[in-house]
N, CA, C and O of each residue as an XYZ file, in Angstrom:
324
protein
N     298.301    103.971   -103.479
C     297.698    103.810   -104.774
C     298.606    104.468   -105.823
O     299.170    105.479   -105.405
N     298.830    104.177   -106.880
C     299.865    104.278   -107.990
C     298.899    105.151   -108.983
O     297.812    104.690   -109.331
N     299.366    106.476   -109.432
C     298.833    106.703   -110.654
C     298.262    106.321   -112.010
O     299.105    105.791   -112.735
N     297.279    106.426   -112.444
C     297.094    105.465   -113.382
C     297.652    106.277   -114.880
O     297.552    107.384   -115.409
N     298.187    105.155   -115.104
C     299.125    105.615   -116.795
C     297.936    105.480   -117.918
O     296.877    104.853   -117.922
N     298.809    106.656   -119.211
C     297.771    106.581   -120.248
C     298.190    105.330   -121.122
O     299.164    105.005   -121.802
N     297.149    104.871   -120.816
C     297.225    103.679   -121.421
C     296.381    103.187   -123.288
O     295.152    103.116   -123.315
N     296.963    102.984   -124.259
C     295.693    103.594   -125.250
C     294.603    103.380   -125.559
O     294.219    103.629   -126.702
N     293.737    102.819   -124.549
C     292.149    102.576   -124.435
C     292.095    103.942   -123.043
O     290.967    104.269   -122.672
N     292.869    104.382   -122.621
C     292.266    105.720   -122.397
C     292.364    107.378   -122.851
O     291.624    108.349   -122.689
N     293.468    107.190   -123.395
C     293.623    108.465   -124.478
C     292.833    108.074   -126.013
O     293.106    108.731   -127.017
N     291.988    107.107   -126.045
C     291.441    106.744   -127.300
C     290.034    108.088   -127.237
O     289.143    108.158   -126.390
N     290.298    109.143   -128.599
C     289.267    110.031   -128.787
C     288.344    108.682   -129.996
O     288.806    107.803   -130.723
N     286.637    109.211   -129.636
C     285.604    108.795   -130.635
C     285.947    109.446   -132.076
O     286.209    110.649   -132.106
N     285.956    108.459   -133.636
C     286.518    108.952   -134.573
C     285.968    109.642   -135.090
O     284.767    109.383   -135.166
N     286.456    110.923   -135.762
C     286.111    112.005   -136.557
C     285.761    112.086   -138.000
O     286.366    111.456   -138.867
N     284.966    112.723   -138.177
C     284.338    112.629   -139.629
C     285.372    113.495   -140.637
O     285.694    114.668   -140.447
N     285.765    112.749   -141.620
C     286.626    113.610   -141.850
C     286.404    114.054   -143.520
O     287.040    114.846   -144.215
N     285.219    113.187   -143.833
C     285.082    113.884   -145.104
C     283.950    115.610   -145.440
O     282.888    115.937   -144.911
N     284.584    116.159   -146.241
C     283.490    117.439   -145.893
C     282.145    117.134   -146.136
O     281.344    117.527   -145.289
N     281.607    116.357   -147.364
C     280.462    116.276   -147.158
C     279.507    115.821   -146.081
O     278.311    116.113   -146.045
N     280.274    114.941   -145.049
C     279.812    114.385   -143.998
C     279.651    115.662   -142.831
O     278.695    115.757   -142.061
N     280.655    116.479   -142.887
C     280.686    117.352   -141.910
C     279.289    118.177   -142.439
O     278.397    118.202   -141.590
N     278.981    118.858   -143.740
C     278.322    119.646   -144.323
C     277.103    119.012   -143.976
O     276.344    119.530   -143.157
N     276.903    118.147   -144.422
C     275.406    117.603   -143.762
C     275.168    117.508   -142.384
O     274.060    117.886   -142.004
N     275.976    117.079   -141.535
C     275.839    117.534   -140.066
C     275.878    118.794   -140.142
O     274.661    118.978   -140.140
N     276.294    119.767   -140.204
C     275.958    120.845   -139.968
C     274.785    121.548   -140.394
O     274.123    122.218   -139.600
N     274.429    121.406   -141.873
C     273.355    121.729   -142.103
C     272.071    121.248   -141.545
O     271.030    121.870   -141.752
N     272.115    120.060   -140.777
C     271.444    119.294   -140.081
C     270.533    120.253   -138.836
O     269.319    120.212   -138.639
N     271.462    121.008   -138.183
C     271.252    122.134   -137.374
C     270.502    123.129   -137.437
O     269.857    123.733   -136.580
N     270.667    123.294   -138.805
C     269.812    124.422   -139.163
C     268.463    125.034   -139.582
O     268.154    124.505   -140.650
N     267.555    125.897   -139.209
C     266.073    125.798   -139.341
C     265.897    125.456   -140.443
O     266.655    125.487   -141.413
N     264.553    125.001   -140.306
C     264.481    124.534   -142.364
C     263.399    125.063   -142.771
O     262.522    125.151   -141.912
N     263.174    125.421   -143.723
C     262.257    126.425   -144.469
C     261.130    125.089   -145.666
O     261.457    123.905   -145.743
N     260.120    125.562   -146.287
C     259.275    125.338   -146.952
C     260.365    124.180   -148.208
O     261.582    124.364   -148.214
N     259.942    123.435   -148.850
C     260.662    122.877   -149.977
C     261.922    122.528   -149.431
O     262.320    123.268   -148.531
N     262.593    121.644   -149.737
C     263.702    121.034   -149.961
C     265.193    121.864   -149.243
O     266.379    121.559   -149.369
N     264.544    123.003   -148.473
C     265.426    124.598   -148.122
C     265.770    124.531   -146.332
O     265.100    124.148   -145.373
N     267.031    125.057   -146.461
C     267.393    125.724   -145.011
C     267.627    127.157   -144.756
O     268.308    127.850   -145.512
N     267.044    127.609   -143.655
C     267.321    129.497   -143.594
C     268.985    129.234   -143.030
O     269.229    128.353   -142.204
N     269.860    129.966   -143.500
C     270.645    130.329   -143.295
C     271.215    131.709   -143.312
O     271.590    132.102   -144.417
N     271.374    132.639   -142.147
C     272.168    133.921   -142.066
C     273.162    134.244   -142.553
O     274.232    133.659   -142.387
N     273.015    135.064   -143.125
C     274.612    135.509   -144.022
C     274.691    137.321   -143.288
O     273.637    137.862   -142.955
N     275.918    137.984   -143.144
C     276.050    138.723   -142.722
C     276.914    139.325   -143.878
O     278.039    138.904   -144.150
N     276.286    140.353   -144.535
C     277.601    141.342   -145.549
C     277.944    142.678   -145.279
O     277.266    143.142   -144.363
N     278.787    143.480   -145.776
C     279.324    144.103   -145.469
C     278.321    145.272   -146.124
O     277.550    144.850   -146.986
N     278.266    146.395   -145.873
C     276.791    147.106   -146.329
C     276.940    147.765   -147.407
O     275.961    148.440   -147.725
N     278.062    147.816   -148.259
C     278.407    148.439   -149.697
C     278.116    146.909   -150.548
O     277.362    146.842   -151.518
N     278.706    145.976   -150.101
C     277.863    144.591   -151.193
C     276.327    144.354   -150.833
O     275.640    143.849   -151.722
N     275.606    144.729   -149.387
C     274.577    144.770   -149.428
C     273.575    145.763   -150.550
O     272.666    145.596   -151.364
N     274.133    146.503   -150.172
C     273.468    148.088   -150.964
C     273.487    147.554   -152.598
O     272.643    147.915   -153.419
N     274.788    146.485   -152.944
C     275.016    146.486   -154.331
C     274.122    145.166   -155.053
O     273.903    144.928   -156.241
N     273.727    144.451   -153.838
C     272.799    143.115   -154.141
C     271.048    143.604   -154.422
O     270.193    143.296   -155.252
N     271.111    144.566   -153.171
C     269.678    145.098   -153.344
C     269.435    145.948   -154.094
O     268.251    146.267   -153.984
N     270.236    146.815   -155.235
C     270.044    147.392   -156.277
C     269.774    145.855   -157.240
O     268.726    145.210   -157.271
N     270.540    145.672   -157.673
C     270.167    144.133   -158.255
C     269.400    143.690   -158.171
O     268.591    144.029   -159.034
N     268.945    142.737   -157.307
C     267.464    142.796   -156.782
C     265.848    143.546   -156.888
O     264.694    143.122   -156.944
N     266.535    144.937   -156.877
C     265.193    146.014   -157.341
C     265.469    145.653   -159.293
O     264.664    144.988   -159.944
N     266.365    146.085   -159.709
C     266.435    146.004   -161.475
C     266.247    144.416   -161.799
O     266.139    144.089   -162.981
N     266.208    143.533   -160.890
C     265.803    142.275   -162.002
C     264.364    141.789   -161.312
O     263.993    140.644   -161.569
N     263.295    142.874   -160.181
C     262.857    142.554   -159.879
C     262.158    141.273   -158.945
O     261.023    140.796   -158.928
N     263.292    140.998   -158.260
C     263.499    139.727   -157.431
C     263.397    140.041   -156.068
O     263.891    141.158   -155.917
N     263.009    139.608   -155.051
C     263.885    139.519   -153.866
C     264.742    139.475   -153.139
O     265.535    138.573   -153.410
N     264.987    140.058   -152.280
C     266.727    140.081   -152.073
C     267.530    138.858   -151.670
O     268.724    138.686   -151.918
N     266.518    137.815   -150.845
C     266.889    136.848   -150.284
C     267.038    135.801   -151.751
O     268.134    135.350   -152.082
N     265.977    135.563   -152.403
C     265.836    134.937   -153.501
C     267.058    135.038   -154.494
O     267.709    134.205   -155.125
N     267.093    136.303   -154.375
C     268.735    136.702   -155.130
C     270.204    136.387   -155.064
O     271.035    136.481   -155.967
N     270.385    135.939   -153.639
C     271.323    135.787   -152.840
C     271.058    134.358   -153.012
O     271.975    133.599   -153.325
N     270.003    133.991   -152.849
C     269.848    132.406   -152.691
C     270.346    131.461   -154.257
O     270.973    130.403   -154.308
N     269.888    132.163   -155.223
C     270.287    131.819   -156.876
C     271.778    131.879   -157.196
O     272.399    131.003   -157.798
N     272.389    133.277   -156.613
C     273.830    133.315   -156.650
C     274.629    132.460   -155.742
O     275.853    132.340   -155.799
N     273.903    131.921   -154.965
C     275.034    130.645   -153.946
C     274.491    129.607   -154.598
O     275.265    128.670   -154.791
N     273.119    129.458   -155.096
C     272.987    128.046   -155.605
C     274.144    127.952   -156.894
O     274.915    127.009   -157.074
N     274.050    129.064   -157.642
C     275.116    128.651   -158.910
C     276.337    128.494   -158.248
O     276.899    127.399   -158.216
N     276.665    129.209   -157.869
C     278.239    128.822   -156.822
C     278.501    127.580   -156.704
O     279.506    126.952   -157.037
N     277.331    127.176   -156.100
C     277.540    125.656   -155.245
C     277.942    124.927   -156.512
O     278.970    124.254   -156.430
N     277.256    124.952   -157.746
C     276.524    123.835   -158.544
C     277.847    124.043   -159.518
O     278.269    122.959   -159.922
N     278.513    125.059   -159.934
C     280.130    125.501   -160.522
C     280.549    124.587   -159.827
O     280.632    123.629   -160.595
N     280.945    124.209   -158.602
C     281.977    124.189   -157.819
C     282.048    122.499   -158.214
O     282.992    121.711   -158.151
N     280.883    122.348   -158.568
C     280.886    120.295   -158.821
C     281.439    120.467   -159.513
O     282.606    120.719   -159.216
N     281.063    120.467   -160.917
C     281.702    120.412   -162.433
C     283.476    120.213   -162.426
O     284.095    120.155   -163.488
């Protein structure tokens, strides 16, 4: 029996998504989803920007998550324009 050669219907990979928004929605796809139009997503900071969000948070009277959540929404919504 003779080895079988790569032939390119067998090195053929399934095609890749290659635009980000396509990837971004699959991924976010994954993720738990919360009340309204929302996904929980974990963020991990470093505990001197933590400490400096949750002062913030206490002086504008907000939540911490809520806080964090307003400052990535503007992020996001800059980043179109």
């Amino acid at each position: 029996m003779t080895p079988r050669r790569n032939t390119p219907q067998a090195n053929k990979k399934a095609p890749r998504k290659s635009l980000p928004d396509e990837l971004a929605r699959d991924a976010v796809a994954h993720e738990k989803t919360a009340p309204g139009d929302r996904v929980e997503i974990r963020v991990r900071l470093r505990k001197p920007v933590a400490e400096a969000l949750t002062a913030r948070a206490v002086r504008e009277e907000k939540n911490l998550s809520a806080l964090v959540a307003e400052i990535l929404e503007a992020a996001a919504t800059k980043g179109k324009s």
